[in-house]
N, C-alpha and C positions, 0 to 999 in steps of 0.2 A: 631441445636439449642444448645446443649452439648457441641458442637466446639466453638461453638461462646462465649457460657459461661465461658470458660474455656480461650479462649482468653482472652476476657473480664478481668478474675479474675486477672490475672498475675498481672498489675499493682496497683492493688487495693489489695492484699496483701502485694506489694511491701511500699504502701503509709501507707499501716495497721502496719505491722511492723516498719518502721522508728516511727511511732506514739506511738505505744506501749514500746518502747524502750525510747523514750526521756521521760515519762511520769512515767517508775521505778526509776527515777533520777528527778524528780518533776521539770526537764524543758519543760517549756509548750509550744511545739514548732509548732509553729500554721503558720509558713513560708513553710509549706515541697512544695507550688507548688514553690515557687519564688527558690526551691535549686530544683524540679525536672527540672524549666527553666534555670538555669546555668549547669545542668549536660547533657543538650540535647546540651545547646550549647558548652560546651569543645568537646561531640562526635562527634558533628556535625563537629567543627573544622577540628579534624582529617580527618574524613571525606571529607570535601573538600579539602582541601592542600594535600588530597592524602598521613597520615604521612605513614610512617610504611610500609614491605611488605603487598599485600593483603591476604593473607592468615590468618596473626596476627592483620588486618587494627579493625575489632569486639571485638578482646579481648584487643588493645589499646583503642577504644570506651568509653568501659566500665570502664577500668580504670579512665580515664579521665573523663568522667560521674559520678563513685562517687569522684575524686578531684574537681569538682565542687560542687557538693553539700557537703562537708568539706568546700569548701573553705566559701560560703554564708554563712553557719548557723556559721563559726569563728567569727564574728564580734558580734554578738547575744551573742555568751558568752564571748567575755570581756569583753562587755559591762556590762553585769550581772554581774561576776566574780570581774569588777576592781572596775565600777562606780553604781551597786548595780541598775543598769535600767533593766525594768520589761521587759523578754525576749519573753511576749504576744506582747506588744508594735512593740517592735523590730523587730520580725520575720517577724510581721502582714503587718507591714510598708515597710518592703524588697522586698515583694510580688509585691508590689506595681512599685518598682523600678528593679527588676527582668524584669517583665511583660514591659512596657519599653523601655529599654535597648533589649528586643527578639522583639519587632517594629522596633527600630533602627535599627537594622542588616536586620530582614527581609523586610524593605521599604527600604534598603540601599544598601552596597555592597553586601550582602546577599540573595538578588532576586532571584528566579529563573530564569535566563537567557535564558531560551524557552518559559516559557509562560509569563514572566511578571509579574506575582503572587506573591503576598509576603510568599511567602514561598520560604525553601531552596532548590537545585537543588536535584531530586531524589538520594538519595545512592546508589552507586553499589550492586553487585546480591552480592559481599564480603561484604560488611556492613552491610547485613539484615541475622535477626536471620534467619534459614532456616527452609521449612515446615520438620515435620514429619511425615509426609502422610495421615494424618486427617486434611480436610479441611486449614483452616488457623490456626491451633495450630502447634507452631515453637517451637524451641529450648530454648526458653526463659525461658519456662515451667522446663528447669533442672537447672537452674540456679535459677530461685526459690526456687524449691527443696533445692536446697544446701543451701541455706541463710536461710532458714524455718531453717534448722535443725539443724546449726551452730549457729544463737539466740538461740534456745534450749537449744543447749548445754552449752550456757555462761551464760545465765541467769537464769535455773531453775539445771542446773547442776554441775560449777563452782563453785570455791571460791567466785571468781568476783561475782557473780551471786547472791552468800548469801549475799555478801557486800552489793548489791545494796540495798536488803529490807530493810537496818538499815538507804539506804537513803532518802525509799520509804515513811519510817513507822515514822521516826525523825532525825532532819540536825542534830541537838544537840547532840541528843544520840551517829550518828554516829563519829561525832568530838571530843566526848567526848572519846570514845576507840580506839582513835586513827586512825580511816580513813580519807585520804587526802579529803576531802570532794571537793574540788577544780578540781583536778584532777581529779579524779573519775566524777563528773559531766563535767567536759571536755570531756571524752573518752566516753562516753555513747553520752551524745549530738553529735558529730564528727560520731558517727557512724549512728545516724540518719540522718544525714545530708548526711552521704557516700550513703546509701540505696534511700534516696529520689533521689538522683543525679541519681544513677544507674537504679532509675525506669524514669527517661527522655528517657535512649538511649532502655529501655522496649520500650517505648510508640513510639519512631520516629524512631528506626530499627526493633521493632517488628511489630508493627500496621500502622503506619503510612508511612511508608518507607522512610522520610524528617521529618524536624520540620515544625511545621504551625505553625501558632499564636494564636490559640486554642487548642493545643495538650493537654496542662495541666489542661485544665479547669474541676473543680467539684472532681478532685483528693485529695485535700489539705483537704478538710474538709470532703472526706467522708473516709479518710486514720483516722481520729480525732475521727469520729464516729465507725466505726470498732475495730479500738484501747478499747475505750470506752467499746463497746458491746461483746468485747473479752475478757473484764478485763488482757488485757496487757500481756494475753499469744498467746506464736505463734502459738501452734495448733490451738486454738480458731481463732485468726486471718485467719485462713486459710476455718476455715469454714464459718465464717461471709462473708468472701470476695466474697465466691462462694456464700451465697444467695445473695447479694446484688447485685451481676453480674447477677442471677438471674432475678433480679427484675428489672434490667437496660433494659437488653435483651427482657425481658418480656415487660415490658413499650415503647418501639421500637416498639415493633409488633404490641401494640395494638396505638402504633398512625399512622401505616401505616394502620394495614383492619380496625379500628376503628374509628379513628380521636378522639382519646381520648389525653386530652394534657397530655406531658408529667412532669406537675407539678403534677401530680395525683401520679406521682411514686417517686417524691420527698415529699408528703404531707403523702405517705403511708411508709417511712422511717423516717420520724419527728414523726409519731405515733406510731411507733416499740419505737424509742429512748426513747420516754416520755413512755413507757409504761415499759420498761424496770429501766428508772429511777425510 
C-alpha cells in the first residue's frame, strides 16, 4: 500500500507543482490536463517513430513532454499578454480541445495495432521509467525529487524567486520598480506548462506503460487543489500530494472489499478544501 502511494504521489506532485508555480505569477492556469495531454503525446511520438538511440529514447521523452506542455499553455499567454483574454477561459477551453485531438490519434493512426484499442501501442522496456525494486515505485520518483528541489531553489531561494512575490502580492507595484511584468509572467507560466507536460510522460511511461484516453483524468484540478492546500510551496506540495494519494489509494480499497463509491473520496476532499478555506 506504501508503494502504491508513493506511485500514486509522483504525478499529483508533479500536477501540484506546475499549479503552484503558475499561481505566484497570478496566471490561473487551470488547462494543466489539456498540456499533461500534449506532453504524453510529443513522448509518445518519440516513442513510436523510434526517435533517438534506445538508451537516450526516456530522456528524449521527457524532453519532448515538457515542450509539449510549453508548447499549449503558449497560446494562453498571448492571448493574456497581447489581447488581455482571461487565461481561466483559455486554458479551461484547451482542455477541451487537447482531449480531442488525443481521440483523434488514438481512434486513428495511433491504435494499438494488436488489440484494436484506442490506445497507443505499449512502450518498449527502454521507454518506461524502471522499477527500483519496491513493488511498482520506478525511477520517476528521482526525477521528482530534482524538480521538488530546483522550484525551491528559484522561488523561495533566488532573486527570481523574491521578484515573483511583488508579482504575487501587486502587478503595479511590480511594474512600478521596474520588473518586466510580461516576461516574468511568461517564464513562470512556460514552466508550468513544461512540468504539466513532463507529468504526461510520468503517467504513460511510469504508470501506464502507453497513453490511453483516460490517462490524464482528475489530474488538472486536483494539481489546482493541492497548489491551493499547499499555499504554493513545494515542500508543502509534496506533502499534500502523498495524503491525497493516500486518500485515492485508500478510496480503491474500499470500493473493491466495501463497494463503497468512490465519490465518497472525492466528497471527503471537497470537505478538506472548504474546511481549509
Amino acid at each position: 500500500n506504501l508503494a502504491a502511494v508513493i506511485v500514486q504521489s509522483t504525478p499529483l506532485i508533479l500536477v501540484g507543482l506546475a499549479a503552484a508555480i503558475s499561481f505566484k505569477a497570478r496566471f490561473w492556469n487551470i488547462g494543466i490536463e489539456g498540456q499533461i495531454i500534449f506532453g504524453a503525446i510529443a513522448a509518445t511520438y518519440i516513442a513510436i517513430h523510434n526517435l533517438g538511440p534506445p538508451g537516450s529514447r526516456l530522456f528524449l521523452m521527457g524532453l519532448a513532454s515538457a515542450a509539449g506542455g510549453i508548447f499549449w499553455v503558449s497560446l494562453p499567454i498571448v492571448l493574456k499578454l497581447k489581447l488581455k483574454v482571461n487565461e481561466i477561459i483559455t486554458t479551461l477551453l484547451l482542455n477541451y480541445i487537447a482531449f480531442n485531438f488525443l481521440l483523434h490519434l488514438l481512434y486513428g493512426n495511433w491504435k494499438d495495432p494488436d488489440t484494436g484499442f484506442p490506445s497507443s501501442e505499449l512502450y518498449d522496456s527502454s521507454e518506461l521509467f524502471q522499477k527500483v525494486g519496491w513493488y511498482d515505485v520506478n525511477s520517476s520518483v528521482f526525477v521528482i525529487l530534482f524538480l521538488v528541489i530546483l522550484s525551491y531553489l528559484i522561488f523561495h531561494v533566488s532573486r527570481f524567486g523574491f521578484l515573483t512575490k511583488f508579482l504575487n502580492s501587486n502587478v503595479h507595484m511590480a511594474r512600478s520598480i521596474g520588473i518586466n511584468v510580461a516576461m516574468s509572467i511568461s517564464i513562470i507560466a512556460l514552466i508550468s506548462g513544461g512540468l504539466s507536460g513532463v507529468c504526461g510522460v510520468v503517467i504513460s511511461a511510469g504508470i501506464e506503460s502507453r497513453m490511453t484516453q483516460s490517462f490524464f483524468v482528475g489530474y488538472g484540478f486536483s494539481g489546482i487543489l493541492i497548489a491551493f492546500l499547499a499555499r504554493e510551496n513545494p515542500i508543502g506540495v509534496v506533502i499534500v500530494a502523498i495524503l491525497f494519494s493516500m486518500l485515492m489509494i485508500g478510496g480503491q480499497s474500499l470500493q473493491v472489499f466495501y463497494q463503497v463509491p468512490f465519490a465518497m473520496v472525492q466528497l471527503v476532499q471537497a470537505i478538506i478544501v472548504m474546511t481549509v478555506a
